[in-house]
Structures are given as C-alpha cells and as structure tokens.
N, C-alpha and C positions, 0 to 999 in steps of 0.2 A: 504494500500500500504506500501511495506518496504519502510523505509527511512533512510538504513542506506547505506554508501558510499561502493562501489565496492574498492577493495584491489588495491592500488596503489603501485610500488614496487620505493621504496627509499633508494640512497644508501647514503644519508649523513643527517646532521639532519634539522630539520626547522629553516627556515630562519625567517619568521615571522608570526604571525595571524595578517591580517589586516582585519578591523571589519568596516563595513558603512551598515548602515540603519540596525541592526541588524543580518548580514548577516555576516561571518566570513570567508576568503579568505585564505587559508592553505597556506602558499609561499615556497617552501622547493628545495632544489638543487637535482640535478640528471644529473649522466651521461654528467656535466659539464653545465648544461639547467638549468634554472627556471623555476618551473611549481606551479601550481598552483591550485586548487580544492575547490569547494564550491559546496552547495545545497542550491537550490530555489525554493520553491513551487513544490515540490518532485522532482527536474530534480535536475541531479547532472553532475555539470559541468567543464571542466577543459581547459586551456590553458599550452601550451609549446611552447617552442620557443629560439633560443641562442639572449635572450632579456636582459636588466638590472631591478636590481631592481624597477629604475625607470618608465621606461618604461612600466613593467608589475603592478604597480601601477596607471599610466596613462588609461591603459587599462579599469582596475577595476573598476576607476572613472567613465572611459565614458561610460560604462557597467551602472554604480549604474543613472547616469544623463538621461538615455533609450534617 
C-alpha cells in the first residue's frame, strides 16, 4: 500500500510538528484555519476548523487517549 500523504495545498508555513506516541501531527495555517494532517496505520488523516492552536492540540490529545 502507498503510504505517502495526498498533496495538501498550503498557503503559509508550518506552524508546528506535534509528535505523541510516535505519530507526528503536521499543524500549519491556511486560508486563515489550522489544519492539521497525520498518518496512522496507512489512513491519512486530517482536521480543519477556524480553531486555536490550543484547541487543535486538545483535539490531538483526545484523539492519541482513543
């Protein structure tokens, strides 16, 4: 199976890599939104939303805690 991420279009740069359990969460601005993309176990997954940084860290959390 490919396991490389689908082309996401970004108009400003990364905001940060946030990294839990080995898994690394791409955090990066767009179009005024946080978004955000990671792969797991071949799914490649992503969030957007006009969220905050923290917020979409909160997310991630309760995401990694299943």
């Amino acid at each position: 199976m490919n396991s490389r991420p689908a082309q996401i279009e970004q108009s400003d740069s990364l905001v940060e890599i946030y990294s839990i359990n080995g898994v690394d969460y791409y955090i990066f601005e767009n179009n005024s939104q946080l978004q955000t993309v990671w792969i797991k176990d071949n799914y490649e997954c992503y969030i957007s939303g006009p969220i905050t940084l923290s917020e979409i860290k909160h997310i991630i959390d309760s995401i990694e805690k299943g």
